[in-house]
N, C-alpha and C positions, 0 to 999 in steps of 0.2 A: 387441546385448547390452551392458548395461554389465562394466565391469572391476571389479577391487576398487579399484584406485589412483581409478577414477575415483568411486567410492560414497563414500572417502575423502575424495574433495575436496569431493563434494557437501553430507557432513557437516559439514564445515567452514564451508561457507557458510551450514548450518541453525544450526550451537552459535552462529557468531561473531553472525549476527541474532541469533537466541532472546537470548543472554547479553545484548545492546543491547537489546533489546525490554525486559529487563526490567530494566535499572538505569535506563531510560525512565521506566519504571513508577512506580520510586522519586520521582523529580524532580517523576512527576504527582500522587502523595500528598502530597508534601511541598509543592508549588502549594494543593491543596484543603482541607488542614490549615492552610495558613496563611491562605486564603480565610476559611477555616471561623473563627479566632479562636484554633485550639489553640497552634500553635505561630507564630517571627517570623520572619521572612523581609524582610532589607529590599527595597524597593523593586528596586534593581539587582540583586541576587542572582536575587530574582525573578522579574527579567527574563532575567538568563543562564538560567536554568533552563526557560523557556517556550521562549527559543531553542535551547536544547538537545532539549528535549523535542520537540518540533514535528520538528525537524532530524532528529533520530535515528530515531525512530519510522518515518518515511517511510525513511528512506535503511535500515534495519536489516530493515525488513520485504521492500522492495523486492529486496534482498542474496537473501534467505531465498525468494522466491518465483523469480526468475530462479535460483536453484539446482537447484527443486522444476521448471523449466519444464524446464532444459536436461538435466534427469535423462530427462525422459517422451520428450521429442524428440528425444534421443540415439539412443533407439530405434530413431527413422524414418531421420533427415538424417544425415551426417557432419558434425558443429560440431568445433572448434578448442580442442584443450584448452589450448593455450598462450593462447591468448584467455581462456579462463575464466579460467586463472590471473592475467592480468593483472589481468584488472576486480577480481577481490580483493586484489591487491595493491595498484590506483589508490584501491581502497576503505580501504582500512587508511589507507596514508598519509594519504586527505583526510581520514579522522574524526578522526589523531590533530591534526593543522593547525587544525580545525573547533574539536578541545577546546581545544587553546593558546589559539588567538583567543578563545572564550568566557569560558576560567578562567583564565588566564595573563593578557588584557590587555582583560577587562572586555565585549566585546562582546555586544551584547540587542537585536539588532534584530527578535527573531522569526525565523520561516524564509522569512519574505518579502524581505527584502532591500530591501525598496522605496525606489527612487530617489527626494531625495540622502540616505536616510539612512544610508548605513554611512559616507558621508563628514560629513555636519553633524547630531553627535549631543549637539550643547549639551554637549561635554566628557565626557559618558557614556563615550567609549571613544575609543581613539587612532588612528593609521592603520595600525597593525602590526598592532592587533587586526581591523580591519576586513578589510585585506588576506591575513590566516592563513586567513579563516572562508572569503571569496569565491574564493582561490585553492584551499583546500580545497575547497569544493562543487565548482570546474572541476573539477578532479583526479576526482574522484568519477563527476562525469557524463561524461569521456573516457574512462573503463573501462567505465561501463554502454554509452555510444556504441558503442564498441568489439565490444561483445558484441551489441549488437543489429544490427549492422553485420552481425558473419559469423553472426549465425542467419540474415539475410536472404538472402546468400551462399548458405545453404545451401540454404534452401527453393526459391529461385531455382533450383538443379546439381538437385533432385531432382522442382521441380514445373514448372519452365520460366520460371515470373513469380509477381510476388507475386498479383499477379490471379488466375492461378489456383491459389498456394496459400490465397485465400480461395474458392475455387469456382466464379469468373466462369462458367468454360465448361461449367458444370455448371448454374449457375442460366438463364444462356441457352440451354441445349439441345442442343449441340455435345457433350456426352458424357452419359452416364447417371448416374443415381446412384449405380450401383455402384463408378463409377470418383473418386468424391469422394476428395480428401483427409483423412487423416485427423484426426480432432476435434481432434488436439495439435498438429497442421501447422497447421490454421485457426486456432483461436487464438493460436498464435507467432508467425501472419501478422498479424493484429489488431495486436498489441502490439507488433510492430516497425514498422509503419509509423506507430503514435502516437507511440511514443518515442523514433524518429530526430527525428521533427518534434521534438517535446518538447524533448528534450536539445539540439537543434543554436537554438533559440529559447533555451534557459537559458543555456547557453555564450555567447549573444549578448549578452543584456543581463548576465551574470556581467562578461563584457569589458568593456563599456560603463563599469559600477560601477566596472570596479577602474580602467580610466583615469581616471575622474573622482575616484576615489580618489586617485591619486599626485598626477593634474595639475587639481584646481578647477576651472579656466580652460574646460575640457572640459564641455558641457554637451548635453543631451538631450532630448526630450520626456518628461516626469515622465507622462502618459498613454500612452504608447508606451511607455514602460518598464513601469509596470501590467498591458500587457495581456501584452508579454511575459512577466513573470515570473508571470503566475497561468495564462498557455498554456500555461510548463513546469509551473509547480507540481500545478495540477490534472490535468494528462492524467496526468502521470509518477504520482503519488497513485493514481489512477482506474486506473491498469494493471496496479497493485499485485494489485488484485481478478481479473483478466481471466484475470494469469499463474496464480495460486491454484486459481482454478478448473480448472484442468486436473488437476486433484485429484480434483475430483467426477467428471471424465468417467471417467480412468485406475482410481482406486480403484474406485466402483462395479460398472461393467466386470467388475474381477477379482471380486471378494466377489460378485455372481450370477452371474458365466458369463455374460454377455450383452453382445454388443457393443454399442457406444453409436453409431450412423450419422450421420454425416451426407448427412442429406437438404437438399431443396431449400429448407426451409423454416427449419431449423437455419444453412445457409450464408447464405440473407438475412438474418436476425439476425447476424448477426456482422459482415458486408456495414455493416448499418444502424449499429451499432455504432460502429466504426469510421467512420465518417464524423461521428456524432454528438459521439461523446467529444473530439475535436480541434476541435468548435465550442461546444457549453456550457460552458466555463471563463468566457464573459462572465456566468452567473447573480452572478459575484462581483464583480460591476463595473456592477450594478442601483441603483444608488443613488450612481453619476457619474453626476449630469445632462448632463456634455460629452459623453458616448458617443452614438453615433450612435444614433438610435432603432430601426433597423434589425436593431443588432446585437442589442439588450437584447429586442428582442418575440422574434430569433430563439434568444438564449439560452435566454429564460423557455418557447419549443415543443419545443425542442429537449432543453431537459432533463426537460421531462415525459417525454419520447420514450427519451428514453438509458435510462434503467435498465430498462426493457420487455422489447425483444425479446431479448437472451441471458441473463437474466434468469426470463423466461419458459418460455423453449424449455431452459432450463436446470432448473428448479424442476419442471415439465413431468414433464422426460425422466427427473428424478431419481427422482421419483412410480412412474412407469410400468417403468422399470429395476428396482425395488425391488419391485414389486405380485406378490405369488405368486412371488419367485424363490427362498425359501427360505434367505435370505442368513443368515448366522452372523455376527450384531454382534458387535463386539470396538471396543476404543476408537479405533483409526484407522477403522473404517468408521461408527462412531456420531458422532465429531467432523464426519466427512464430511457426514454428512448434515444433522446439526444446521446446521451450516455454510450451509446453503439457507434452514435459518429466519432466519438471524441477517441475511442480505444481504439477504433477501426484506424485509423488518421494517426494516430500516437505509436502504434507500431510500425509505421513505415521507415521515420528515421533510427528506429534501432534495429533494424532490419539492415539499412545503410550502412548503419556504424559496425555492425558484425562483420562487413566484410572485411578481411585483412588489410591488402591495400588500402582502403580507407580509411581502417580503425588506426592504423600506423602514424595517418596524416592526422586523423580527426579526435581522436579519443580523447584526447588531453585539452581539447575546447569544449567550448562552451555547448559544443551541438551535442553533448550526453545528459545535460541537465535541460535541455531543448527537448528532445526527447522524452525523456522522463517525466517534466511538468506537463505537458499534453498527455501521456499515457497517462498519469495520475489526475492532473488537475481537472482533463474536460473527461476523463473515463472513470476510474474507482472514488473519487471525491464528488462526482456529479451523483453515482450512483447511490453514495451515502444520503445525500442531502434530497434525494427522492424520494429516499425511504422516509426520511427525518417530515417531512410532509405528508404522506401516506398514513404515519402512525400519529400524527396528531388531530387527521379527518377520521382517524378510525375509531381512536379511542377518545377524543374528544371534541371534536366536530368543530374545531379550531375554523372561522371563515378566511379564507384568502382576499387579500386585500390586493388594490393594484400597484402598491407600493413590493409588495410579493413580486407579482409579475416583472416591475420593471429590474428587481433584482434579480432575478434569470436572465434576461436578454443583458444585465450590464454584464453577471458572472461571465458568461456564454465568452460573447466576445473580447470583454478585459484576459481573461485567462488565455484566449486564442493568442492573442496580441505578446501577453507577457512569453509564451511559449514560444512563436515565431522569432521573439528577437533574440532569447537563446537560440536558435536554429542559425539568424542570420551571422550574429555575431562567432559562430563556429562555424561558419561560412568564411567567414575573412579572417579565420584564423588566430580567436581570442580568446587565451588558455582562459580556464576553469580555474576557481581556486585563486584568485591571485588578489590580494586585496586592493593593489593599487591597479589603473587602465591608462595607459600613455592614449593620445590624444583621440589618435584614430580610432579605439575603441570606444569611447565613451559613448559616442550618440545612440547606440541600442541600448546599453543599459540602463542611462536616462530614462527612455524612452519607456524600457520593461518597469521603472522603477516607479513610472507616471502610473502606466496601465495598472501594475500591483496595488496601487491607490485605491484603483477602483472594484480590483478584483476582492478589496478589505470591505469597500465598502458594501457589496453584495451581499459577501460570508455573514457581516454583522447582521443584515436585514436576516439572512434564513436562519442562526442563531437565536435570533431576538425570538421569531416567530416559533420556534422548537421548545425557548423557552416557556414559554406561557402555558406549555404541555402540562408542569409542574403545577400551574397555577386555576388555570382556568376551568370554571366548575360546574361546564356541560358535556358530561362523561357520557359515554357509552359503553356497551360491551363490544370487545374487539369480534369482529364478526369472522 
């Protein structure tokens, strides 16, 4: 059973995302506005902002979803509250290190970090700046390390190995179905053994960077460094979704009375998973002719492959949970569900983009951030802020207002909107990244930069409402 100290902390970890998620928000308006032609933004600024945005959006969200994991899995495991606390603490201090380097001494490298640029940035930015951003991201990733460390800890005291807290001896036949793990223990298992990989690869090449940072002289493989930093970048991104999803299985679940099993078929998919997500980060690396050719045909299989089976078995199950259970929508189990459309539909264009021939023409537009805001924005963001409503009916019987309501249906489709017109706008071929837009491009990112307006004005309504969790003082016990 959770505590209240501990529902406390978990809030904590929902406001301090949520509130980053959406002064995010602002930085991404203020990009597409200034894409768009409305407003100026110089070049550098620009680029602080892309680096912040990119930076924060992942590290805020990722915060907000390991809260929403260690809440579910509390339940089953005994986890380390003093660990949790830490990881928010290493998180604090690295975002505030992250802002100095960015706004204090100019640094824009993006959230890629890509070796030697945080050291030779043509005078862009100093070594203080470089070194605040890179030692901030360590700082950050030794707390999430940290906590993926004693969830693993734990799974291990409670299910023997992490093998079979993904089901091994259940999908080999050595015990039944009945005796599976359950859905919140599998996927905790997933997501810790990608994101020790993950984290202990970003810590590497973060180190790397900052020596060659102090000392020049220190030199690396600029392809080795590539691959490291998009093996962190992408997995740790990609798990964002994984941990979220334990949202559909948990909510659902309650809202019809119906337990969610894992079966033999449920624990392959996650199995498959898992092995997949820690090898498709080369789709991003399709268009280095030096990569081995091996890796790039296994990327471009392997990511058709990834977003499939838990995916599947998820979308599936959510269907058949939901069919005839008579459930009573309210906005945490409506976000929830929407939430399957938004992943379902978000995967398709980076399915697209995976493919070579495409990824050659298309990668370097705007249709990979198309992609991406639809997987995150209407999938693992939708599923945050479901929870973020769930937990404040539960523990404090917080009423929904129709001002609530009408903030779902603007998020829904402002976010639809702002995603589409990255999709369109890397349709007609309008690089990524570029601070300024010659003419032809301008009219979707206006367009995105209008919709983002509204997609703020949403965020503020479900924030506002999340807030009063702290405040309001008809409590209950979390049931």
């Amino acid at each position: 059973m959770q505590t209240d100290s501990n529902n406390k902390l978990i809030a904590n970890y929902l406001f301090i995302g949520g509130l980053i998620v959406f002064v995010m928000m602002l930085f991404g308006v203020m990009m597409l506005l200034t894409q768009g032609g409305v407003i100026q933004l110089g070049p550098a600024t620009f680029y602080q902002f892309l680096t912040i945005h990119g930076t924060g959006m992942i590290g805020a969200c990722a915060l907000a979803a390991s809260g929403v994991m260690w809440y579910f899995l509390n339940k089953h495991v005994v986890l380390s509250k003093k660990i949790f606390i830490t990881n928010l603490i290493c998180f604090l201090i690295g975002v505030v290190m992250v802002i100095v380097g960015v706004f204090s001494f100019d640094y824009a490298s993006a959230w890629t970090f890509l070796y030697p640029l945080p050291t030779l940035s043509a005078k862009a930015w100093g070594t203080i700046g470089a070194l605040l951003y890179l030692f901030g991201m360590l700082i950050i990733g030794i707390g999430f390390l940290l906590l993926f460390l004693d969830i693993g800890r734990a799974i291990i005291k409670k299910q023997g190995s992490l093998a079979k807290g993904l089901g091994w001896d259940i999908i080999s036949g050595k015990k039944s179905e009945k005796d599976a793990p359950h859905v919140a223990i599998v996927a905790a298992t997933m997501v810790t053994i990608v994101d020790v990989v993950a984290l202990l690869v970003g810590a590497t090449v973060l180190m790397m960077n900052i020596i060659h940072t102090i000392n020049p002289a220190y030199t690396f493989d600029p392809l080795l460094a590539k691959n490291f930093t998009y093996a962190f970048g992408h997995v740790f991104a990609n798990s964002i979704i994984y941990m979220s999803v334990i949202v559909v299985y948990e909510l659902l679940s309650k809202y019809t009375n119906r337990q969610w099993k894992a079966n033999k078929v449920f624990l392959i998919a996650w199995t498959m998973s898992t092995f997949f997500t820690l090898i498709i980060y080369t789709h991003h690396l399709l268009m280095d002719s030096v990569m081995p050719r091996w890796m790039l045909i296994t990327g471009q299989v392997l990511s058709y492959a990834n977003g499939l089976p838990v995916l599947v078995i998820t979308a599936y199950g959510a269907l058949m949970i939901v069919y005839k259970s008579g459930i009573k929508w309210d906005i945490a189990s409506g976000l929830t569900f929407i939430a399957m459309f938004g992943w379902t539909i978000g995967v398709v264009p980076a399915i697209v983009d995976a493919t070579i021939v495409v990824n050659h023409v298309m990668h370097n537009t705007k249709w990979v951030p198309g992609h991406f805001h639809m997987y995150m924005g209407l999938g693992a963001v939708v599923m945050l802020f479901a929870f973020m409503y769930y937990l404040t009916k539960v523990d404090k019987q917080i009423p929904i207002t129709k001002l609530d309501w009408a903030a779902l249906y603007c998020y829904l489709i402002s976010m639809f909107l702002v995603s589409m017109q990255f999709l369109v706008s890397g349709a007609i071929s309008t690089p990524r990244r570029w601070a300024t837009h010659i003419p032809e491009w301008m009219g979707p990112a206006l367009f995105g930069g209008i919709a983002g307006i509204f997609v703020m004005i949403a965020t503020s309504i479900f924030i506002y409402h999340f807030m009063n969790y702290f405040f309001y003082k008809n409590s209950t016990k979390d049931s």
